[in-house]
C-alpha positions, 0 to 999 in steps of 0.5 A: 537515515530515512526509511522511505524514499522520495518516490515511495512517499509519491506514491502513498501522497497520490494513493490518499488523495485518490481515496479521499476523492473516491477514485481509488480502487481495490487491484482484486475486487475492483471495490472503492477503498475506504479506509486510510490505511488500505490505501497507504498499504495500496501506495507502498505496494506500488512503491515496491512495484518500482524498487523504491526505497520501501521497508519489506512487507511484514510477513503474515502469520497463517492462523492455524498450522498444519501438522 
């Protein structure tokens, strides 16, 4: 069974092509994303906007713990 979606793949397809031409933007900042895997992360991050068939993020781990 396929972990993506016809939809997800869409999405991260249109987020590479907007980052090779240079039009593709961080959501935060505003600054010009450069590398390829922030923007596979920026188009399955729209995929999972849209409910589509995505994996879970991976949760981060916090770099020091409180005690």
């Amino acid at each position: 069974m396929a972990k993506y979606g016809k939809v997800a793949h869409a999405k991260v397809e249109r987020a590479l092509h907007e980052e090779k031409r240079g039009h593709l933007r961080s959501g935060r900042t505003g600054q010009k994303v450069t590398s390829r895997e922030q923007a596979i992360a920026i188009g399955l991050s729209e995929a999972r906007k849209t409910r589509a068939k995505v994996p879970p993020a991976r949760r981060r781990r916090s770099s020091a713990k409180k005690r």
